[in-house]
N, C-alpha and C positions, 0 to 999 in steps of 0.2 A: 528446476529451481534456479532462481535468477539471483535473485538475493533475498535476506533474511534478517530479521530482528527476533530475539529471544527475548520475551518478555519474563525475568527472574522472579518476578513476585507472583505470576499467573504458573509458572513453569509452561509455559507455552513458547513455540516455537512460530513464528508467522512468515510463512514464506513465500514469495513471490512466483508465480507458474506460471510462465507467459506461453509455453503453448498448449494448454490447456486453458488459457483465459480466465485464471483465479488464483485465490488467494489463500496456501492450505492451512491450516491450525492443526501443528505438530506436537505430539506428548513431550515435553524434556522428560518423562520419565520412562518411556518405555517406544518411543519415538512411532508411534501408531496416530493414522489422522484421526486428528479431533471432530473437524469440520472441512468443508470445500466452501468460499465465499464468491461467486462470478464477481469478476470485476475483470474489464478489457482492456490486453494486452498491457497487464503491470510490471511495473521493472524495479525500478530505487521503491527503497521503505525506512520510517524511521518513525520512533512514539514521539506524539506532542507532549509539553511541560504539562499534560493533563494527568499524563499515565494510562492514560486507558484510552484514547485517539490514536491510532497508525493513520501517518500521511502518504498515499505512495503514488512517487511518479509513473504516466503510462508512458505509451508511445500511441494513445488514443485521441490525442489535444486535449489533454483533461488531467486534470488532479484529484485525487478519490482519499475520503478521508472512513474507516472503517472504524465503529464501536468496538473492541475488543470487548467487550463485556455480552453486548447484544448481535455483533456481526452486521451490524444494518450501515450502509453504505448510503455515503455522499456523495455524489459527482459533480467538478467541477468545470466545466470545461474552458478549452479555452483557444481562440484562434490567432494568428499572426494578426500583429495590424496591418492597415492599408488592404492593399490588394496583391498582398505574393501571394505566389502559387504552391511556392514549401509549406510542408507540414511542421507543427512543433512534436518537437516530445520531451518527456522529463525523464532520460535515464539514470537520476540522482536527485532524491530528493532529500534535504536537512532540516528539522524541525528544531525552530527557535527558543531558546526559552522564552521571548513574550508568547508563546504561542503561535507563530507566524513560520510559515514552509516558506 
């Protein structure tokens, strides 16, 4: 586990597994997985002013936003501009209250 948001009103736990390449959904009650979501090489996590959207940064060149409700995955990707040869990544991601990562 990389990092983690604790969702209080779901009691779920959502934690980021980058080397297993997902995303687990942990009991706050009895701390048993809920679910495994694939999503590649995720790190930062944090809910949007939705409540119910997690934004989380990878180190894939990509921003992935996940339904907590449904688990169905967005990916966003995204490249350096011009023409470097470095890779981005998002080891932290913050979720806006306009709703904006």
């Amino acid at each position: 586990m990389v990092h983690g948001f604790y969702d209080e009103s779901r009691q779920l736990l959502f934690a980021t597994n980058l080397g297993l390449n997902e995303l687990d959904v942990i009991s706050g009650q009895d701390f048993s997985v809920m679910a495994r979501v694939p999503v590649s090489q995720p790190l930062g996590i944090d809910q949007m002013a939705d409540g119910k959207t997690l934004v989380i940064g990878t180190e894939a060149q990509e921003i992935v936003t996940v339904n907590e409700d449904t688990y169905s995955v967005a990916e966003y990707p995204y490249s350096a501009p011009g023409s470097s040869s470095f890779s981005l990544f998002f080891p932290t991601v913050l979720a806006m209250a306009n709703g904006k990562s």
